[in-house]
BAVO-915480 format. One record per residue (C-alpha): x, y, z; residue in one letter. Coordinates in steps of 0.02 Angstrom, whole numbers, padded with zeros to 5 digits, always signed. Example, Ala and Ser with C-alpha at 12.3 -4.5 7.8 and 13.67 -1.06 7.14 Angstrom:
BEGIN
+00615-00225+00390a;+00684-00053+00357s;
REM end
This chain:
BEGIN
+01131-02604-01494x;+01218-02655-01659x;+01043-02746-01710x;+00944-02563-01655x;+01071-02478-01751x;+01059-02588-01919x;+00867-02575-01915x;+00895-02382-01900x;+01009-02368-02029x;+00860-02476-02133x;+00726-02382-02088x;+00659-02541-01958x;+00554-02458-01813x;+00616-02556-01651x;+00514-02475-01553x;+00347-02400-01606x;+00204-02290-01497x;+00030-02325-01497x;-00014-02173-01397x;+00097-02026-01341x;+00156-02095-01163x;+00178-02280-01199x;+00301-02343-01299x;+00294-02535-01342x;+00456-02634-01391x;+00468-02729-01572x;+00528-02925-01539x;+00691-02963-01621x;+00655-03084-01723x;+00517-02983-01794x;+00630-02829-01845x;+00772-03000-01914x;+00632-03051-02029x;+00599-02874-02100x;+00800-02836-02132x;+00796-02989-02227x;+00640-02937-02328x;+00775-02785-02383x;+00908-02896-02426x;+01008-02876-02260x;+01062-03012-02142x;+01048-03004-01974x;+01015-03199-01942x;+01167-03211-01813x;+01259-03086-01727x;+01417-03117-01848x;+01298-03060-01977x;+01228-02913-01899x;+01395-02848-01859x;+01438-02879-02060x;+01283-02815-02118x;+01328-02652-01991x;+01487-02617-02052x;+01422-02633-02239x;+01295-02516-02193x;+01404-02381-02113x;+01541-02377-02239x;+01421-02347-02381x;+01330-02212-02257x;+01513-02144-02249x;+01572-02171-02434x;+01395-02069-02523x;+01421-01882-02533x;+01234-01883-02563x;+01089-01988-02523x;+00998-02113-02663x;+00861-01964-02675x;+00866-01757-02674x;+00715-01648-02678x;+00730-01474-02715x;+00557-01385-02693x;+00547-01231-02822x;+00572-01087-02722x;+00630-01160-02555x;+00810-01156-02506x;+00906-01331-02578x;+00943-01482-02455x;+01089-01469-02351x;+01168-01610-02453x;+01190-01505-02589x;+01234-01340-02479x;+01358-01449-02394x;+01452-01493-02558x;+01647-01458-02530x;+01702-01289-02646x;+01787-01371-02819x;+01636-01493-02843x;+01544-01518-02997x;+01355-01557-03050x;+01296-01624-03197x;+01124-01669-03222x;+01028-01777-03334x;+00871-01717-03362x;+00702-01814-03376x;+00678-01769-03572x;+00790-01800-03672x;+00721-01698-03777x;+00760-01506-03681x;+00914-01429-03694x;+01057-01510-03577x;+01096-01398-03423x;+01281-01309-03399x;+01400-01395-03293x;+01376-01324-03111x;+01543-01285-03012x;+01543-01239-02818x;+01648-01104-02807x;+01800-01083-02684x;+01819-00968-02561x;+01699-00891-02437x;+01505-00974-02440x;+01402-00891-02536x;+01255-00793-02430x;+01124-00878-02492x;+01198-01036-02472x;+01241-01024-02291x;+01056-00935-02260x;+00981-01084-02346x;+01101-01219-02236x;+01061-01135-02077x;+00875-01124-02134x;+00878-01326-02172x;+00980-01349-01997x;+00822-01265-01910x;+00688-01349-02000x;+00765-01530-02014x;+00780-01514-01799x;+00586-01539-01805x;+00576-01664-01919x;+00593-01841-01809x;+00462-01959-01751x;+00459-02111-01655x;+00561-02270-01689x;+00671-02190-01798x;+00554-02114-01937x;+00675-01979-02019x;+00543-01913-02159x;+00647-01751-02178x;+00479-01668-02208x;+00533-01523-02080x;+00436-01389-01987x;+00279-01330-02052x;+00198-01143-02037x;-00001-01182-02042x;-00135-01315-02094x;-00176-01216-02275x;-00030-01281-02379x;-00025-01120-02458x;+00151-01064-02331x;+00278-01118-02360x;+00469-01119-02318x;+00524-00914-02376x;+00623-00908-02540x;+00769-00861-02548x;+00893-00829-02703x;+00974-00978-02771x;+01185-00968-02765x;+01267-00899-02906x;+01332-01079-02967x;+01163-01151-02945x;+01050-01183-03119x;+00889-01230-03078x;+00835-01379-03172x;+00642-01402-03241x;+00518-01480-03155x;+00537-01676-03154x;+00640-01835-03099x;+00818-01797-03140x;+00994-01898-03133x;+01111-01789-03010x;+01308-01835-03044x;+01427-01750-02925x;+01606-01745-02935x;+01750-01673-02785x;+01910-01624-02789x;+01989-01774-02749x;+01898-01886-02880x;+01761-01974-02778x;+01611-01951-02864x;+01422-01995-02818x;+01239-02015-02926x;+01076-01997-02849x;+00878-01976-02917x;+00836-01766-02924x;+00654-01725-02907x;+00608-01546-02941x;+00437-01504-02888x;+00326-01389-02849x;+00294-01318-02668x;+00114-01382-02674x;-00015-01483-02765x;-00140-01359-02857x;-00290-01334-02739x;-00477-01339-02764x;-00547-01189-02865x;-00664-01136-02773x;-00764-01222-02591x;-00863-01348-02665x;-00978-01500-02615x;-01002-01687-02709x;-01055-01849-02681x;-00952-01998-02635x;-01031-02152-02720x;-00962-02332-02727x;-00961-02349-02930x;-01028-02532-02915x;-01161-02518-02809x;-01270-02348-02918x;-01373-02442-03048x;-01441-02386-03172x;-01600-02440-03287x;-01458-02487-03422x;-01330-02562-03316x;-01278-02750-03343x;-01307-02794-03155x;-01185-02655-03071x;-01132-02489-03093x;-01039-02439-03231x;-00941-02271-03312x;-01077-02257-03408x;-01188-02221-03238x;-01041-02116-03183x;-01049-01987-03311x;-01225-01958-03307x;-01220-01940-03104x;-01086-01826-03128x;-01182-01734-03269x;-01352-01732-03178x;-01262-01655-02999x;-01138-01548-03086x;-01298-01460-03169x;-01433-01482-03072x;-01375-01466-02884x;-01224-01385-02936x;-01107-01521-02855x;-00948-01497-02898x;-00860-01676-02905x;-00896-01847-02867x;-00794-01949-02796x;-00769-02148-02809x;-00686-02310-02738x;-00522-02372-02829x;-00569-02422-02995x;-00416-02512-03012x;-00394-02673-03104x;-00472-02833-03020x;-00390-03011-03001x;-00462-03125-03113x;-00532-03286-03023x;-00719-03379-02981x;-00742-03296-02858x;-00668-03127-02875x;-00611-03046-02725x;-00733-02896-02726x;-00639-02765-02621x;-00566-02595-02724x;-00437-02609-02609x;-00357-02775-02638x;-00328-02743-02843x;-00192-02855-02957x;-00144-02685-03020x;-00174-02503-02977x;-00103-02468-03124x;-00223-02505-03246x;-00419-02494-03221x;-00533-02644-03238x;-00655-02660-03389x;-00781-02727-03288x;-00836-02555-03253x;-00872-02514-03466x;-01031-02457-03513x;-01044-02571-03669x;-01148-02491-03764x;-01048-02347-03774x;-00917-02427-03863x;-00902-02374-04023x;-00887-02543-04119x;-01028-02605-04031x;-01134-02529-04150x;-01058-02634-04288x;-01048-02801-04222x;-01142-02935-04346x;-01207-03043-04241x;-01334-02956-04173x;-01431-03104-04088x;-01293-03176-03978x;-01274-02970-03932x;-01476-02956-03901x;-01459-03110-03774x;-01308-03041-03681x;-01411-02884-03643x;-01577-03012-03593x;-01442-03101-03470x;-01387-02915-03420x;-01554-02853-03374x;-01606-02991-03286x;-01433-02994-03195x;-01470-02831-03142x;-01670-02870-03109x;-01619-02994-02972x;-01514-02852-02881x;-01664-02710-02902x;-01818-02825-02903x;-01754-02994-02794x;-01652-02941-02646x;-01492-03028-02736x;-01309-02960-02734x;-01198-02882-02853x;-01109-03021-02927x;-00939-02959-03006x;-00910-03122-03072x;-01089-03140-03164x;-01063-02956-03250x;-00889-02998-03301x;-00932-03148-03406x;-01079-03057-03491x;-00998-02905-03514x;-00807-03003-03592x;-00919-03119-03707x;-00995-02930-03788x;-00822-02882-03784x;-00762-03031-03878x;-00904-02993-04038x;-00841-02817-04023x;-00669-02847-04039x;-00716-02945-04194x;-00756-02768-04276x;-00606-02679-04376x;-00562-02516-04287x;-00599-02355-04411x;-00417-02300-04466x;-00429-02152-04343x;-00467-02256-04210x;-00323-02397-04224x;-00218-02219-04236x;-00255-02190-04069x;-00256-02344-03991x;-00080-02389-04073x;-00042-02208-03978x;-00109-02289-03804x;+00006-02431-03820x;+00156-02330-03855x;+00137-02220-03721x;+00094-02358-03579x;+00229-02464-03657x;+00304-02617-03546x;+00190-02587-03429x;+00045-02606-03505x;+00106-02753-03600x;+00152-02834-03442x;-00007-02809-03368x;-00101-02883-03514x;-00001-03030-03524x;-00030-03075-03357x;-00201-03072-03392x;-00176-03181-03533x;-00068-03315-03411x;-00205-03310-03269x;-00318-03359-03414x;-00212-03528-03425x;-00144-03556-03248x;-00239-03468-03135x;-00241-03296-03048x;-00093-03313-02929x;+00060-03310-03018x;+00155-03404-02876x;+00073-03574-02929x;+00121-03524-03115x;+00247-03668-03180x;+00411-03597-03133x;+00490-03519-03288x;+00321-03420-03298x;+00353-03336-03119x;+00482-03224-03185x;+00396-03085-03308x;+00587-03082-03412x;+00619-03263-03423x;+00628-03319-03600x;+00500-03449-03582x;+00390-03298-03528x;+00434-03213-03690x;+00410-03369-03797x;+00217-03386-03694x;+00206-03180-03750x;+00210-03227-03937x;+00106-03383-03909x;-00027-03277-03817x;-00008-03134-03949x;-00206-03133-03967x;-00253-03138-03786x;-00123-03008-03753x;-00193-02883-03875x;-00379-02916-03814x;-00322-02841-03609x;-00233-02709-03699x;-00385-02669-03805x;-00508-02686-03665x;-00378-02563-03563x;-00384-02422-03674x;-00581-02443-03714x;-00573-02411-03524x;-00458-02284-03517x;-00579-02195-03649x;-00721-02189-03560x;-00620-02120-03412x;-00593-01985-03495x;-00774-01975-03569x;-00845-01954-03370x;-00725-01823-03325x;-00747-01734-03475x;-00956-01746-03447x;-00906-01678-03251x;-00809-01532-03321x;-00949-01485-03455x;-01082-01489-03331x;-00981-01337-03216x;-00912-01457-03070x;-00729-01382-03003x;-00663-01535-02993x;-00749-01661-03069x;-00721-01849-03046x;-00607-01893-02864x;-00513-02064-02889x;-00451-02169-02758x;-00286-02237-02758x;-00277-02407-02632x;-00145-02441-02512x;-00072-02597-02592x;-00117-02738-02712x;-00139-02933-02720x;+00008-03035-02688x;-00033-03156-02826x;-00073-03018-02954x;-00025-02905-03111x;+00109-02799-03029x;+00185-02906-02909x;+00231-03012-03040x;+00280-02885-03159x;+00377-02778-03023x;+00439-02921-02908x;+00600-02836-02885x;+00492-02663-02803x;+00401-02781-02685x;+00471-02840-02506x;+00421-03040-02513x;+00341-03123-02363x;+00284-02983-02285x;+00111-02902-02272x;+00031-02728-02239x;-00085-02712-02091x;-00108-02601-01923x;-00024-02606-01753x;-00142-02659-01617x;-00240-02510-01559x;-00424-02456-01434x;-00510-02519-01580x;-00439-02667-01627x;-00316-02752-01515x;-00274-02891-01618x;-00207-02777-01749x;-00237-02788-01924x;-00169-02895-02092x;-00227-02822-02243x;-00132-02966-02367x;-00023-02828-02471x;+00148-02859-02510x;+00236-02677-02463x;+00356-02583-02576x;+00525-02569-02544x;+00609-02404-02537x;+00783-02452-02559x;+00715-02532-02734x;+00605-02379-02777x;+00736-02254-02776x;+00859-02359-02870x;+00728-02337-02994x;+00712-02168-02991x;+00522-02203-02922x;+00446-02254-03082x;+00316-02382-03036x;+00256-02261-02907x;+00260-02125-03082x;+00175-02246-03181x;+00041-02276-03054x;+00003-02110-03002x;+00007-02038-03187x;-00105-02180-03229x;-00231-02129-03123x;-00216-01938-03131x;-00237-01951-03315x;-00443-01927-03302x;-00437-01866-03111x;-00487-01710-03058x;-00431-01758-02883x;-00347-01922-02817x;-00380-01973-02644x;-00260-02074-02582x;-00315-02218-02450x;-00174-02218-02278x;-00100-02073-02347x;+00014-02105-02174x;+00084-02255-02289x;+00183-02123-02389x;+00282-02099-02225x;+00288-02279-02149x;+00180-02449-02164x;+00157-02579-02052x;+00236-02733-02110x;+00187-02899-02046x;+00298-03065-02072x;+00204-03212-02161x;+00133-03339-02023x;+00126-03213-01880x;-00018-03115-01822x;-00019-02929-01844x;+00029-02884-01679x;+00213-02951-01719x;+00237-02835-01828x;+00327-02653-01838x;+00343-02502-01949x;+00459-02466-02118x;+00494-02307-02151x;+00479-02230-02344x;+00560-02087-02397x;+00432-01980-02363x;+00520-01812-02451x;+00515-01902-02597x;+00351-02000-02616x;+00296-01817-02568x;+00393-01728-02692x;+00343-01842-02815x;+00152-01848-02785x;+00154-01647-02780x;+00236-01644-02955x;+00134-01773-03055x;-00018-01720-02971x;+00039-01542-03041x;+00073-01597-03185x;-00102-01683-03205x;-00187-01504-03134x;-00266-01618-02990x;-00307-01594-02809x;-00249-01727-02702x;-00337-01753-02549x;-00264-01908-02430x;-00371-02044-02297x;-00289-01985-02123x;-00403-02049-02015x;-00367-02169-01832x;-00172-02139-01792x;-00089-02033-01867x;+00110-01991-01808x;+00158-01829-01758x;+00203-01706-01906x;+00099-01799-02030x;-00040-01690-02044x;+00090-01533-02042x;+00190-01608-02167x;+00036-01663-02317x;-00047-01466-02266x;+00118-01391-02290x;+00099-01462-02463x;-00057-01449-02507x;-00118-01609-02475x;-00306-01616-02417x;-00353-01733-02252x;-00504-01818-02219x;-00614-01741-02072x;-00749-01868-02012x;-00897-01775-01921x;-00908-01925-01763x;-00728-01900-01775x;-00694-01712-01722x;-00678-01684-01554x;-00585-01585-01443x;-00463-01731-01389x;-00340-01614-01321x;-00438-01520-01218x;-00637-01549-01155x;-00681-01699-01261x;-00836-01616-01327x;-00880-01589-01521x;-00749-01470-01600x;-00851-01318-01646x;-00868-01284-01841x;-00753-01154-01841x;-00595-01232-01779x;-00597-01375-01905x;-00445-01381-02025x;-00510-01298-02191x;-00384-01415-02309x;-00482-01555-02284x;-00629-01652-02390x;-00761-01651-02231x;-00892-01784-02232x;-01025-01874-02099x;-00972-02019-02142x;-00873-02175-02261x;-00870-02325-02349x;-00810-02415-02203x;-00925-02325-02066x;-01102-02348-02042x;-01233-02243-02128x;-01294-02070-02049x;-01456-02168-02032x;-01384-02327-01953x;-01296-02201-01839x;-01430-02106-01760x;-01546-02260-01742x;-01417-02388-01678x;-01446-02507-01825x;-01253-02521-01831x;-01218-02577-01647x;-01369-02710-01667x;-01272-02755-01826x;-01113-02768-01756x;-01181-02868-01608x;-01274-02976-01741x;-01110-03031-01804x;-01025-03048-01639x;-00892-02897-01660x;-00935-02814-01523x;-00804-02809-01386x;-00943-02756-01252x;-01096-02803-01201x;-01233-02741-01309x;-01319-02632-01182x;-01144-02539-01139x;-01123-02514-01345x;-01288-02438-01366x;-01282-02341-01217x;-01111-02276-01258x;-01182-02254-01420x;-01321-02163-01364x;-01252-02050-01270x;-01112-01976-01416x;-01256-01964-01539x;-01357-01861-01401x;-01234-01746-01379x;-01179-01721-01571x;-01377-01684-01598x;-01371-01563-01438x;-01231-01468-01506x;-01324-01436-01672x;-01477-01398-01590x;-01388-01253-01487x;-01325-01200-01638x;-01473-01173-01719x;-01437-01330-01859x;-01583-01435-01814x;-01740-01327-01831x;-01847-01482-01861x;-01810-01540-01681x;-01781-01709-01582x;-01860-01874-01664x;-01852-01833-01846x;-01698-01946-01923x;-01706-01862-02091x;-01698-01682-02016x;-01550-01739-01891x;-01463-01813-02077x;-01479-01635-02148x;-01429-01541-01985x;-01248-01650-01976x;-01241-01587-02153x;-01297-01419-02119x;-01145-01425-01970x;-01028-01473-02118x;-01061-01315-02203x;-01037-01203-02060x;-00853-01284-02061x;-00713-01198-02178x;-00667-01347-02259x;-00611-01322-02459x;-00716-01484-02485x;-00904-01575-02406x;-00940-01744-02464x;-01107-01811-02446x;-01106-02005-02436x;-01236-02053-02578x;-01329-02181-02476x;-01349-02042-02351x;-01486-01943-02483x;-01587-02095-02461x;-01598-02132-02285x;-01505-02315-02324x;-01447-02404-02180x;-01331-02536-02236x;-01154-02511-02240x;-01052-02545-02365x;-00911-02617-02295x;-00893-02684-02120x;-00715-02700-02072x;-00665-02863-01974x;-00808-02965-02085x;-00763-03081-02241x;-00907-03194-02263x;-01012-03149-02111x;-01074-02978-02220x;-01094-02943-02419x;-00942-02810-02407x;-00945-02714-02565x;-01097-02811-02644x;-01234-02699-02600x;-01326-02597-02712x;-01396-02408-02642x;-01557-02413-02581x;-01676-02308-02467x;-01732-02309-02298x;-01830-02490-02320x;-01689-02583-02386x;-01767-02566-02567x;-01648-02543-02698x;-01632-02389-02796x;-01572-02341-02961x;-01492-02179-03018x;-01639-02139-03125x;-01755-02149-02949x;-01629-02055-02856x;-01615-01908-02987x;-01793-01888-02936x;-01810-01963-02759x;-01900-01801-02663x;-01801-01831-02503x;-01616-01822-02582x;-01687-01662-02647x;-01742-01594-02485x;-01552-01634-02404x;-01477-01554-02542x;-01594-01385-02544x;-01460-01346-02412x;-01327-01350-02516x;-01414-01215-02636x;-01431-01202-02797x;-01303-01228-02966x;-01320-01013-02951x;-01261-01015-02772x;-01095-01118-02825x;-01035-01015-02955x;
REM end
């Protein structure tokens, strides 16, 4: 019990259910490994009973806990309603810069009405709140799926002074001297929502060429798909896979979700050309024969049947970016790039001098020598000066990209889209890269994020990223998770966020054992909510969060009650509670972003002609025989296609694949979902995938340019015009019909 009651206090699952009648225990030594990966011993029993005991008295000891969200309008957390009368708060705010709040006093005497109406009102809502193994997000009851309810307001207590919105120091004070500091987030009830119903493409950003790319797509090709759909077809956002920043290596790992930093964005997505200084560099020869290279880089992926090769592009595109960095920036110009680096500060300067040091050692910082391992270490400030140069060349080539982020989103907004361009945020990064190096103290060492074994994959899953700690993010006041999320708001019209369930709990695996001896961490889910909601309201963005395969109970509830959009999957939406059979249009959720299909699921294409079993069997990831997969198959795609047949959705009848792609689509709009996503490759009929989970080297994963229905690939110029992306979208109406 005292080792259950540790991991509890911790936030360790024990104990953690796959489906809702089985419950499967966590091995000791497995839940031993993860206390230690927080900094608590539980090696021996002596040690748990220490580490207990040290645990309980500081539970005892803190009138409040390390974070407090107040939610504008709803009543306040018990822990400040429980405050004894005589007790003072004083609040530091997030600006310096506003005027300091008044001293707040609980008053003696009888509770104030609205205090005891907003404890009794937290008592009823915090007895929904648990999950399994322990969870404890404190995310309460929720009243509907729209995120537009929410909790009734009710009038603050006289001797309460509501702060402004933002990440706050809370110092209380009681009668009898003890006195207690926690982290204060103010936000909003909800994130803002989507305009108006709209529809968009989702597009992997490397795999759209263009007749100007430098053998991938680039933000350059971004802007002009979003400014050819936003005006033409009246699409109104686009949304892309995590453009976050890359590590650096021959070979480059080539998965968005695997990034050195999610911070920063990686330059191997510029459009050259469209630098300003580019213009203006001298040599214009060496320039002329980087552009040669670059179009026949990109002539082997359109022309040759090659793949995209990050690694290739990169070298092109940083020599060009060498010659242009040889051109003086126009006063106005270094004005505003001196302005980036103030604003991103240490961050930024961390990032780039990583960079710099995986230039020299290599791109996993634990094989650095050893001083260079720790980003404060004075031999890592004497390399900073020596590496001045290299240093200021990642910090140029991050705001050049940080420009032209803002140059597609502003293209997206001129050309009438709602929304305008969707990033993704990934679940974790690299262990060897930018921000674990930079942030080693926010990271839990030797352990790994991955999946519990489920029907789909009974081995489990090991995705190779180092978790965050929560202990270490609220002791500091969650700013990497600020940094990162107002990074990537900054040119976002919506953020998707990849596991969104990972705001609530991860799967942690212990180096050197297999997924399945893992267990579940819980965050603070109030506040990596509360957080989210205000710097996503502070950007003006939508947020719309990946909640697809298990999801705990409450989840859902708890990112609707907020505002947060989920992900609804076509193949997906059944009635699993009751017949089994398609859920009819009508009773899906309507916050969600509702698609056919994703980056890591077969094409529409692939789907109705069984290309993807055949695939899968190819490879040898079937866990059947191949006749019981196709059959099995078979019959689901049979009875999706009889569904939309009885409801009137597929007029061009049985046999025709490109009339069955628009009917699915045609299903999608029948549905009250804010958002519909049409997968780009979908417009063309392609039938590759572009990422086929449970392959490394077996398939290209995210190598593969779009093409159509013969495997040919296709550029964004031939797609603006191809007759049968037209004909899908026809159904989707015109730019007049989406005002």
């Amino acid at each position: 019990m005292g080792l259950s009651r540790l991991a509890a206090l911790h936030g360790v699952a024990t104990s953690y259910s796959p489906s809702a009648d089985v419950s499967v225990a966590v091995a000791d030594d497995t839940v031993v490994a993860v206390l230690a990966a927080l900094g608590v011993d539980a090696a021996t029993p002596e040690a748990v009973r220490e580490s207990l005991a040290a645990a309980e008295s500081s539970t005892r000891s803190r009138p409040l806990p390390p974070t407090l969200v107040v939610w504008t309008g709803e009543p306040l957390p018990p822990a400040l309603t429980a405050l004894p009368p005589g007790t003072t708060l004083d609040i530091r705010l997030e600006d310096p810069g506003l005027s300091p709040l008044p001293r707040m006093c609980v008053p003696a005497g009888r509770p104030d009405p609205a205090v005891s109406g907003r404890a009794a009102a937290d008592a009823g809502t915090d007895a929904g709140a648990g999950t399994d193994a322990g969870a404890g997000t404190g995310t309460g009851a929720v009243s509907g799926a729209g995120g537009d309810t929410a909790t009734a307001a009710s009038p603050a207590p006289a001797w309460w002074a509501e702060p402004p919105l933002g990440v706050h120091r809370l110092t209380v004070r009681a009668p009898g001297g003890r006195s207690a500091s926690c982290t204060l987030v103010v936000a909003p009830p909800h994130v803002p929502r989507p305009p108006a119903r709209s529809h968009g493409f989702l597009v992997q950003l490397y795999s759209l060429l263009s007749a100007r790319s430098w053998g991938m797509g680039d933000l350059g090709d971004l802007a002009d798909l979003a400014a050819w759909s936003g005006r033409t077809l009246g699409a109104g956002f686009v949304q892309v896979n995590p453009l976050h920043a890359a590590v650096l290596g021959d070979p480059t790992d080539p998965s968005p979700y695997r990034p050195s930093s999610r911070r920063f964005p990686d330059p191997v997505h510029l459009h050259i050309e469209s630098v300003p200084e580019y213009g203006h560099v001298p040599d214009r020869a060496t320039l002329d024969d980087l552009r040669q290279d670059a179009a026949a880089l990109s002539d082997t992926v359109l022309n040759k049947g090659a793949l995209i090769d990050r690694d290739a592009v990169w070298e092109l595109k940083r020599q060009a970016l060498e010659l242009v960095r040889g051109v003086p920036l126009t006063p106005g110009r270094r004005a505003a790039y001196c302005d980036f680096l103030a604003e991103q500060g240490q961050a930024l300067e961390d990032h780039a001098l990583w960079c710099a040091l995986a230039e020299v050692h290599g791109s996993d910082w634990h094989s650095w020598p050893a001083a260079l391992r720790d980003a404060r270490s004075t031999e890592t400030a004497r390399a900073r000066r020596a590496l001045l140069d290299r240093v200021d060349f990642h910090c140029r080539l991050a705001w050049l990209t940080d420009n032209q982020l803002a140059a597609a989103q502003r293209a997206a907004l001129d050309a009438g889209m709602a929304v305008g361009i969707v990033h993704d945020l990934a679940v974790g990064v690299h262990p060897g890269g930018a921000d674990t190096w930079a942030q080693q103290d926010a990271f839990a060492h030797g352990m790994s994020v991955g999946a519990p074994p489920d029907a789909f994959n009974a081995r489990g899953q090991d995705w190779g990223l180092p978790p965050w700690r929560s202990d270490a993010l609220a002791a500091s006041g969650y700013a990497p998770y600020r940094g990162l999320l107002r990074g990537l708001l900054a040119h976002a019209g919506a953020l998707r966020i990849d596991h969104v369930m990972g705001l609530f709990r991860l799967w942690w695996v212990p180096e050197g054992r297999p997924p399945t001896e893992g267990t579940y961490v819980n965050h603070d889910a109030e506040a990596m909510l509360a957080v989210l909601v205000l710097e996503a309201h502070r950007a003006g963005a939508v947020v719309m969060g990946e909640d697809l395969g298990t999801v705990e109970p409450g989840v859902r509830e708890a990112l609707a009650r907020r505002g947060v959009l989920g992900t609804s999957v076509l193949w997906f939406e059944r009635d699993w509670a009751g017949t089994g059979r398609p859920l009819a249009p009508e009773e899906w959720r309507e916050g969600c972003l509702a698609t056919v299909t994703t980056h890591d699921l077969p094409s529409t294409a692939a789907r109705l002609t069984d290309d993807h079993v055949t695939l899968r069997h190819r490879l040898g990831l079937l866990t059947r025989s191949l006749a019981e997969e196709l059959t099995a198959d078979a019959a689901d795609t049979t009875e999706w296609l009889g569904y939309l047949s009885r409801l009137g959705l597929l007029p061009e009848g049985e046999g025709d694949e490109e009339g069955a792609v628009r009917a699915v689509h045609r299903f999608l709009l029948r549905t009250p979902a804010r958002m519909v996503g049409v997968w780009l490759p979908d417009t063309l009929g392609d039938r590759r995938p572009q990422n086929l989970p449970g392959t490394w080297d077996q398939y290209p994963n995210w190598r593969l340019p779009v093409a159509d229905a013969e495997g040919h690939p296709v550029t964004l110029e031939e797609l603006a015009a191809a007759p049968r992306l037209h004909r899908l979208m026809e159904i989707f109406g015109s730019r007049e019909d989406h005002p």
